[in-house]
C-alpha positions as CSV (number, residue, x, y, z in Angstrom):
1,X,-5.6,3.4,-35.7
2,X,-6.2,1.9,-32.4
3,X,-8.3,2.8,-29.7
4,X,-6.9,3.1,-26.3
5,X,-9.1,1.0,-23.8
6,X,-7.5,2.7,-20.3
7,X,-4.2,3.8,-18.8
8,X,-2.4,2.5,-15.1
9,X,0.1,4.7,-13.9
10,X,3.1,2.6,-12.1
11,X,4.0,3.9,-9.1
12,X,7.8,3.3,-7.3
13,X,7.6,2.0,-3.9
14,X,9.8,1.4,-1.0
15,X,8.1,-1.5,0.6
16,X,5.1,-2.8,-1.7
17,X,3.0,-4.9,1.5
18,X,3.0,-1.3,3.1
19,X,1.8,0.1,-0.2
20,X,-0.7,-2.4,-0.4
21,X,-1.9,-1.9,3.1
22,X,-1.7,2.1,2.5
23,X,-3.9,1.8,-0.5
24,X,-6.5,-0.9,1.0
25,X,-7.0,1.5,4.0
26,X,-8.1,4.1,1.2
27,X,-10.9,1.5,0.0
28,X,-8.9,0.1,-3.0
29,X,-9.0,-3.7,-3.9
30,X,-5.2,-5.0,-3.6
31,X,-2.9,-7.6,-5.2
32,X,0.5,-8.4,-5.1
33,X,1.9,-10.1,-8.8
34,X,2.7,-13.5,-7.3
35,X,6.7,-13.0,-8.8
36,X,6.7,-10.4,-6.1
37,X,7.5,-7.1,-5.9
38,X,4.6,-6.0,-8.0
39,X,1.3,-4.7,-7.0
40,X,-2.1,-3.7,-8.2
41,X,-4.7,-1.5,-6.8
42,X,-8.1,-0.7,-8.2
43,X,-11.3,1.0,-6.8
44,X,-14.1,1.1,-9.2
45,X,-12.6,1.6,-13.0
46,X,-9.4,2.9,-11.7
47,X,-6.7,0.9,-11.9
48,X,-2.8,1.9,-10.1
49,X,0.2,-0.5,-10.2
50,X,3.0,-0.4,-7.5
51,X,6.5,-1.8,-8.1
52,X,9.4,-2.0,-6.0
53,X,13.2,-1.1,-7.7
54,X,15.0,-4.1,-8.8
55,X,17.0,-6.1,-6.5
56,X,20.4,-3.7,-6.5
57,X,18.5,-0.2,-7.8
58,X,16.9,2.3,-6.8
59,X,14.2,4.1,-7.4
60,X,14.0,7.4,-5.9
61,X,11.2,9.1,-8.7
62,X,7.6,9.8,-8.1
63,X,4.7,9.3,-10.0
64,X,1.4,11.0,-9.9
65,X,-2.1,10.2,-11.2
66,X,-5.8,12.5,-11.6
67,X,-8.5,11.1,-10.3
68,X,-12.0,12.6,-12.2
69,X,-14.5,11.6,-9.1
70,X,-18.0,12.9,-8.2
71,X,-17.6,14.3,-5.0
72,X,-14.0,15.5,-4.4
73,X,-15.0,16.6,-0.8
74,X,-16.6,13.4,0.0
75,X,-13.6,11.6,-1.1
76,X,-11.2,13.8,0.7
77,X,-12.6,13.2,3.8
78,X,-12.9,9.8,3.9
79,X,-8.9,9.4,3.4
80,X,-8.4,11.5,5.6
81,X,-10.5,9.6,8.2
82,X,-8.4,6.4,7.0
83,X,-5.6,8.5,8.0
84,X,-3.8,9.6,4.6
85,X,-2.2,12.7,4.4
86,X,-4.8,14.9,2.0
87,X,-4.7,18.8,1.1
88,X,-8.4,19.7,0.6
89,X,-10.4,20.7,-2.3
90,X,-10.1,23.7,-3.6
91,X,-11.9,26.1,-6.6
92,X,-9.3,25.4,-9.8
93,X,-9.8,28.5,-12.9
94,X,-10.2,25.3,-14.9
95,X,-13.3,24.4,-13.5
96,X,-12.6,21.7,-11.1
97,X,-12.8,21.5,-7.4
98,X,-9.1,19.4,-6.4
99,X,-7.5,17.5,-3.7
100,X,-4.5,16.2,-2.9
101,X,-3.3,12.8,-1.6
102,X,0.2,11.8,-1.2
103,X,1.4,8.4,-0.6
104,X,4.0,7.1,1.9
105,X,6.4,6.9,-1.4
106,X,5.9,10.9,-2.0
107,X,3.3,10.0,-5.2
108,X,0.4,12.2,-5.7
109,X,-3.2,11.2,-6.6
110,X,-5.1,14.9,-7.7
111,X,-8.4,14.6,-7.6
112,X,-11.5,16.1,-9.3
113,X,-15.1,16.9,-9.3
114,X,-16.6,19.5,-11.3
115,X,-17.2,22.9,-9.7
116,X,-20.7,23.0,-8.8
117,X,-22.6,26.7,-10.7
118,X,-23.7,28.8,-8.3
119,X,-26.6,31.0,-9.2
């Protein structure tokens, strides 16, 4: 059997330079595959790809990714100072405290930090 190293969801994008630009204003490294129409984003050890439709389709699906994080709150804030359109944290049943972002394209990054115990 082998083991599975790490996964990088693809997203579908309209216009991948104003994906890239999105994405860099959120603090994520950017790179565009030098065929074109393929992009790259990474912060830390998470890695998103973008990609346009092929010349002549269409894409019109979304993606979405989960982000585990530290400080969900922290996190939230600072997009939303970069100007991205987040949903706060919130108290899950599962045990997580969760945002929402959603990109120009309509895909959503959840994110996570555990919900701290209260004594």
């Amino acid at each position: 059997m082998s083991k599975v190293n790490r996964v990088a969801p693809i997203f579908p994008v309209r216009d991948l330079g104003a994906s890239l630009a999105f994405y860099a204003m959120l603090g994520f490294q950017t790179r565009e595959w030098p065929g074109g129409g393929y992009g790259f984003v990474t912060r830390d050890s998470v890695e998103i790809h973008l990609g346009e439709p092929a010349p002549g389709g269409q894409s019109d699906g979304r993606a979405s990714a989960y982000l585990f994080v530290d400080d969900a709150d922290a996190l939230a804030q600072a997009w939303a100072a970069a100007g991205a359109e987040v949903r706060p944290p919130q108290d899950t049943e599962w045990g997580q405290h969760e945002g929402v972002l959603i990109d120009p394209d309509g895909n959503i990054i959840r994110f996570g930090s555990p919900v701290p115990h209260q004594h």
